[in-house]
PAVEX-412375 format. One record per atom (N, C-alpha, C): residue number from 1; atom name; x, y, z. Coordinates in nm, 2 decimals, decimal comma, padded with zeros to 4 digits. Each point is the difference from the previous one (the first is absolute). Last residue first. Example, Ala and Ser with C-alpha at 12.3 -4.5 7.8 and 13.67 -1.06 7.14 Angstrom:
2
- 2:N:01,28:-00,22:00,71 .
- 2:CA:00,09:00,11:00,00 .
- 2:C:-00,08:00,11:00,08 .
- 1:N:00,03:-00,57:-00,01 .
- 1:CA:-00,09:00,12:00,00 .
- 1:C:00,09:00,12:00,00 .
This chain:
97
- 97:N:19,43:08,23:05,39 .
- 97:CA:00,08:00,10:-00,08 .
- 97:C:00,02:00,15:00,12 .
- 96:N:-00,20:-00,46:00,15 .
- 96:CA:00,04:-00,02:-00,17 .
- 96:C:00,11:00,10:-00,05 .
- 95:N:-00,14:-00,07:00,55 .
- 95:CA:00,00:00,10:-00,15 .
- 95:C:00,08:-00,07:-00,07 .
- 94:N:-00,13:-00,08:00,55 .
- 94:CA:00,10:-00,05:-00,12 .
- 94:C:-00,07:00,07:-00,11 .
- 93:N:00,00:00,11:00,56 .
- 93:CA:-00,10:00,00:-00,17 .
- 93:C:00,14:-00,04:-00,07 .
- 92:N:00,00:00,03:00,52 .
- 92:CA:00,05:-00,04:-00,08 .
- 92:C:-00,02:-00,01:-00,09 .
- 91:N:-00,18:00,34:00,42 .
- 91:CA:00,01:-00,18:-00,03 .
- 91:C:00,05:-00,02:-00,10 .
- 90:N:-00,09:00,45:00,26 .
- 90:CA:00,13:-00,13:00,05 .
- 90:C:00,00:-00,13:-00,09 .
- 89:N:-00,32:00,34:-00,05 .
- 89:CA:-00,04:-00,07:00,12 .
- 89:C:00,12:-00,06:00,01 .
- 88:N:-00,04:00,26:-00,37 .
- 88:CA:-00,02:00,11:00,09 .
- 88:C:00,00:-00,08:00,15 .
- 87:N:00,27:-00,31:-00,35 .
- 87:CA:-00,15:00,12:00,01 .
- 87:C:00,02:00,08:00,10 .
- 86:N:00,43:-00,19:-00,28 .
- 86:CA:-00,08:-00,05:00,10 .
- 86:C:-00,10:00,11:00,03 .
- 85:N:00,21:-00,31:-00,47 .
- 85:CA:00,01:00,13:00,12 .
- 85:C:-00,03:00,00:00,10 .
- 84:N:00,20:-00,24:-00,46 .
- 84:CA:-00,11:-00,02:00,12 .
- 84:C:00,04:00,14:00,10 .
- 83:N:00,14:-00,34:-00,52 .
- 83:CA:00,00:00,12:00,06 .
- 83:C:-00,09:-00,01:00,14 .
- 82:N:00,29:-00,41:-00,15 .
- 82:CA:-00,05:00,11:-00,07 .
- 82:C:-00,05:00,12:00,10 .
- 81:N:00,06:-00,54:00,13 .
- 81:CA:00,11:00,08:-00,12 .
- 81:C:-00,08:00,12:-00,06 .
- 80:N:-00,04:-00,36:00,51 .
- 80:CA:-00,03:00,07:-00,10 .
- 80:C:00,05:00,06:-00,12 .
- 79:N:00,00:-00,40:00,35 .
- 79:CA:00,05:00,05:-00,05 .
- 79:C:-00,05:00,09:-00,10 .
- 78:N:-00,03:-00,32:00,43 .
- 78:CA:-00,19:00,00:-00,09 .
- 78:C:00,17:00,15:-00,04 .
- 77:N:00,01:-00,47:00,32 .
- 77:CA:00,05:00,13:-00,05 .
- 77:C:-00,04:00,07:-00,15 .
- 76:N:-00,05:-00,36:00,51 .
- 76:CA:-00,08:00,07:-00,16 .
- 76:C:00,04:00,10:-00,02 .
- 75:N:00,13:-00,46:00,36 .
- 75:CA:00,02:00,08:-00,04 .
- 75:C:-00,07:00,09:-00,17 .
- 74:N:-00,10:-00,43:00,37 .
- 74:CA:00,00:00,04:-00,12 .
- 74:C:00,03:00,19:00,04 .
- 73:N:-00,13:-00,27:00,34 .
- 73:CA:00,12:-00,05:-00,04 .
- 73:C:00,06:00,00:-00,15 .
- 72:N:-00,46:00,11:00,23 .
- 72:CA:00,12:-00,01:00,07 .
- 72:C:00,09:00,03:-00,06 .
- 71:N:-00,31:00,06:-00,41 .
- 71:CA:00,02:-00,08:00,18 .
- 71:C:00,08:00,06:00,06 .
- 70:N:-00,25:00,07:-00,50 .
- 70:CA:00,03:00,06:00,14 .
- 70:C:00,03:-00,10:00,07 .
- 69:N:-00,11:-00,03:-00,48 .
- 69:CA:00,15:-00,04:00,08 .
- 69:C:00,00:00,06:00,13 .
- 68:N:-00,47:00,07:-00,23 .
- 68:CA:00,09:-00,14:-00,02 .
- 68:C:00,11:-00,01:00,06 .
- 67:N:-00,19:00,40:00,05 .
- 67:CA:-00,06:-00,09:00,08 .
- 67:C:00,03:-00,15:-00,04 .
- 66:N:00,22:00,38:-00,23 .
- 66:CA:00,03:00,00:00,15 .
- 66:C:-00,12:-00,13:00,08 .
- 65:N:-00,06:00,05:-00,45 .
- 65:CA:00,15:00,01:00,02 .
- 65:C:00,04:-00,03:00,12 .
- 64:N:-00,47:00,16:-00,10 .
- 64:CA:00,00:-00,13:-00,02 .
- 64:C:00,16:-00,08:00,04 .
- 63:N:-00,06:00,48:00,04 .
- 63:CA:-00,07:-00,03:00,06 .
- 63:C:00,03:-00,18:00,01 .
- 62:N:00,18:00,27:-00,36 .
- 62:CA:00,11:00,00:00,16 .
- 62:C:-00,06:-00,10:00,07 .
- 61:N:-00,25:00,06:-00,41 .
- 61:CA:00,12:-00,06:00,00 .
- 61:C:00,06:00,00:00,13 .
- 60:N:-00,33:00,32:-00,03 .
- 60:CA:-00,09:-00,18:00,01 .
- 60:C:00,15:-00,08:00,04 .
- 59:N:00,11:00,42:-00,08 .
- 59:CA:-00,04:-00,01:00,12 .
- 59:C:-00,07:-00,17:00,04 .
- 58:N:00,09:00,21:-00,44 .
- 58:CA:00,14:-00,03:00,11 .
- 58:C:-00,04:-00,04:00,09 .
- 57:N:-00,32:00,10:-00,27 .
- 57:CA:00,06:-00,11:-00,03 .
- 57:C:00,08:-00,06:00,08 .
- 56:N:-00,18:00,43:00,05 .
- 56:CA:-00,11:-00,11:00,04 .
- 56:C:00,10:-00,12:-00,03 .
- 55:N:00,19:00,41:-00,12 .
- 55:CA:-00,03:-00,08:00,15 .
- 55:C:-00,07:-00,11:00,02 .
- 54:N:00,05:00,17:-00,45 .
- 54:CA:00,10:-00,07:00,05 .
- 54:C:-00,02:00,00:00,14 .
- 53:N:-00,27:00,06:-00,40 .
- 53:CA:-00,01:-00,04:00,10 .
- 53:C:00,09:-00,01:00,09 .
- 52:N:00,13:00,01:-00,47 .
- 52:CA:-00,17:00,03:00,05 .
- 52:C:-00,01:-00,09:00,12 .
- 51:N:00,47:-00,03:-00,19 .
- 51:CA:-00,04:00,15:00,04 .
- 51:C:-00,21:00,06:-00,02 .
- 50:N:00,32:-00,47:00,25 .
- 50:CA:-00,08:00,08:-00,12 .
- 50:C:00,03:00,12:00,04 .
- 49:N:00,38:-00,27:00,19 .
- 49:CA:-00,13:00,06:00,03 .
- 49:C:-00,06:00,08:-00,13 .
- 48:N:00,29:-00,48:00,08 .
- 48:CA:-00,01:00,12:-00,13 .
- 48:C:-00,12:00,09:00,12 .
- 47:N:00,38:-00,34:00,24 .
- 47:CA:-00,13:00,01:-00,06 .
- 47:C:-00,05:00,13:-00,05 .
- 46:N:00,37:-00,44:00,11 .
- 46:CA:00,00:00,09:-00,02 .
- 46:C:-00,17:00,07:-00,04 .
- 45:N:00,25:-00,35:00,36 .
- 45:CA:-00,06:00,00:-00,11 .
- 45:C:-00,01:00,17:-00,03 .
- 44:N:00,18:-00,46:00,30 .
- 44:CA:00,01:00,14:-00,03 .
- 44:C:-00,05:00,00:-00,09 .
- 43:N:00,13:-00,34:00,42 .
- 43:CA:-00,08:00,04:-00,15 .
- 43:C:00,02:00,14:00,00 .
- 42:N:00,26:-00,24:00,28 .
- 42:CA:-00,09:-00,11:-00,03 .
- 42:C:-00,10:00,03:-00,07 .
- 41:N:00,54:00,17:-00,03 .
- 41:CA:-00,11:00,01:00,10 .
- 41:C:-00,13:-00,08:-00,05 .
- 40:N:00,55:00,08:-00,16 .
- 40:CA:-00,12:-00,13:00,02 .
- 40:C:-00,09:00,00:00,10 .
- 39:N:00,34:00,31:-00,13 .
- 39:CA:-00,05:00,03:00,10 .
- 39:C:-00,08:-00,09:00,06 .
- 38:N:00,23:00,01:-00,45 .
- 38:CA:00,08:00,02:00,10 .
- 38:C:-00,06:-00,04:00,10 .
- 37:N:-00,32:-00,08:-00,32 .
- 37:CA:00,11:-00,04:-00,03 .
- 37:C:00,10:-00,01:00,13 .
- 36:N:-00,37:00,23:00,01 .
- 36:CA:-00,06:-00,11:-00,07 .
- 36:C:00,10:-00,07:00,01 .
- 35:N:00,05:00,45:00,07 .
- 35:CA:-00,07:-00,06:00,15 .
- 35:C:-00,04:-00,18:-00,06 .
- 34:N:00,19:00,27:-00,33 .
- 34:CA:00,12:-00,02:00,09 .
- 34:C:-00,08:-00,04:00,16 .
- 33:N:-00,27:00,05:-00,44 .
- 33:CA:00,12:-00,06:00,01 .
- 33:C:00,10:-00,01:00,13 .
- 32:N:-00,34:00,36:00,01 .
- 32:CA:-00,04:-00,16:-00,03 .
- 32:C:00,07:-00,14:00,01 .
- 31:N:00,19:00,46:-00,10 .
- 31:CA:-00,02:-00,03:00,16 .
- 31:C:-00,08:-00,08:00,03 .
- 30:N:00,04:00,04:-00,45 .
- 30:CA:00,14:-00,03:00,02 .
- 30:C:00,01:-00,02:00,16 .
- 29:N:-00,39:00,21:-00,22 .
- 29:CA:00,00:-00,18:-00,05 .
- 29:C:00,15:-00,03:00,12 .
- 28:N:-00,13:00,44:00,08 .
- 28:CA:-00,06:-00,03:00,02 .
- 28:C:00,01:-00,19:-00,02 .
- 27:N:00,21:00,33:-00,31 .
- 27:CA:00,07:-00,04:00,17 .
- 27:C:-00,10:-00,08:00,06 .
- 26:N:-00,18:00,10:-00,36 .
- 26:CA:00,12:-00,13:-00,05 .
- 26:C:00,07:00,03:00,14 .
- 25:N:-00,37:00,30:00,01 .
- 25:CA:-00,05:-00,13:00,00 .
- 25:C:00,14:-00,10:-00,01 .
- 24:N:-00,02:00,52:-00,03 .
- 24:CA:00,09:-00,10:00,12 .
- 24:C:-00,05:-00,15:00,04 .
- 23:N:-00,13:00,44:-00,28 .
- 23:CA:00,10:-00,13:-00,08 .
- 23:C:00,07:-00,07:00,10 .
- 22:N:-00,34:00,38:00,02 .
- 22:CA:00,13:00,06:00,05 .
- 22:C:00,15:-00,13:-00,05 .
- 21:N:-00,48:00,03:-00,06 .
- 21:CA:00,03:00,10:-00,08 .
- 21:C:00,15:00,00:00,02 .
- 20:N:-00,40:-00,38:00,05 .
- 20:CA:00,12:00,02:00,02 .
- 20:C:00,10:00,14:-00,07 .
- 19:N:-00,47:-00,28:00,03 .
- 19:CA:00,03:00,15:-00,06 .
- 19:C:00,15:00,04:00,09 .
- 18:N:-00,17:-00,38:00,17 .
- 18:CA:-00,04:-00,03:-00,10 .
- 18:C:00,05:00,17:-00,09 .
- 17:N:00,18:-00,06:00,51 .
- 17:CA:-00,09:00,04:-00,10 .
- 17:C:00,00:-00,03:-00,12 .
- 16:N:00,22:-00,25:00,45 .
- 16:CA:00,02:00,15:-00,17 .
- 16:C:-00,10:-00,04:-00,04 .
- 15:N:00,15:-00,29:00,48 .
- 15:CA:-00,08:00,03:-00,08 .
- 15:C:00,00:00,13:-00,08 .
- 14:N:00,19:-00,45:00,27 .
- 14:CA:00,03:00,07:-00,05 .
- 14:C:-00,12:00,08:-00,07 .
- 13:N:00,06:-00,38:00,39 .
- 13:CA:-00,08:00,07:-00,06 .
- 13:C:00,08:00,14:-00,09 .
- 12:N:00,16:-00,47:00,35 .
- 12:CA:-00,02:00,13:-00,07 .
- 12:C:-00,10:00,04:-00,14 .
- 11:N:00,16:-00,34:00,47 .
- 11:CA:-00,14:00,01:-00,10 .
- 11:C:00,07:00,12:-00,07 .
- 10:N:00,21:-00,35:00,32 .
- 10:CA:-00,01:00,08:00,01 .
- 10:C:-00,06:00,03:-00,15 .
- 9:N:00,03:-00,35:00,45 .
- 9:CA:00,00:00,02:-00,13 .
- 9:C:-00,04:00,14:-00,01 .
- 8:N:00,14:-00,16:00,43 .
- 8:CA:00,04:-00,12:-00,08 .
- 8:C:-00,02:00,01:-00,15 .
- 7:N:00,17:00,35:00,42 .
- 7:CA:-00,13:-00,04:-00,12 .
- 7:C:00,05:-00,15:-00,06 .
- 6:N:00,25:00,24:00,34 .
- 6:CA:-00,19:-00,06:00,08 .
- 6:C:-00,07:00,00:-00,12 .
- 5:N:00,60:-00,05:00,01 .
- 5:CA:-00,13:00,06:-00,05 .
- 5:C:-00,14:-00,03:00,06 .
- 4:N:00,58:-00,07:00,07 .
- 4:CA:-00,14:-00,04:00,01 .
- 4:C:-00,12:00,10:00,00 .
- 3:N:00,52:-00,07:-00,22 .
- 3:CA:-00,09:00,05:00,09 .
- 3:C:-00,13:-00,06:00,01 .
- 2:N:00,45:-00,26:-00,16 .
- 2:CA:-00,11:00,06:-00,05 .
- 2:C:-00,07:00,08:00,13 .
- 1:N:00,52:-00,15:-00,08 .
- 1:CA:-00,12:-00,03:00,07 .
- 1:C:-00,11:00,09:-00,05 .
């Protein structure tokens, strides 16, 4: 018997850095693959963050990301690969290197 779920679709967002130092882009394809394939969720996509500019980009990216597939009934899972810290403010910085 299948459980029941309150999402009817679910979104993923993968995202590594274009200057990938740490080489976790081909994982990154393969966890693509397996929400694609196994997990058959209703999109996913993978996305390069520049290294000119990279908040601004990211942030457009999430921004626009999240306002397309937001609903109800839509589940968003937004995956990160690489380096990151956390600020003087508690909050979550991602780093190239």
């Amino acid at each position: 018997m299948q459980p029941e779920y309150p999402y009817k679709t679910v979104h993923v967002l993968l995202l590594v850095f274009e200057d990938d130092d740490l080489g976790v882009s081909s994982e990154v394809d393969q966890l693509l693959q397996v929400f694609k394939k196994d997990l058959n969720v209703t999109t996913s996509k993978k996305f390069l963050i520049p290294s000119k500019a990279p908040f601004a980009v990211l942030e457009k990216a999430l921004c626009t990301w999240k306002e397309f597939f937001s609903r109800p009934e839509s589940l968003l899972i937004v995956y990160f690969a690489g380096h990151g810290y956390q600020d003087d403010f508690y909050r979550v910085r991602f780093s190239a290197k």
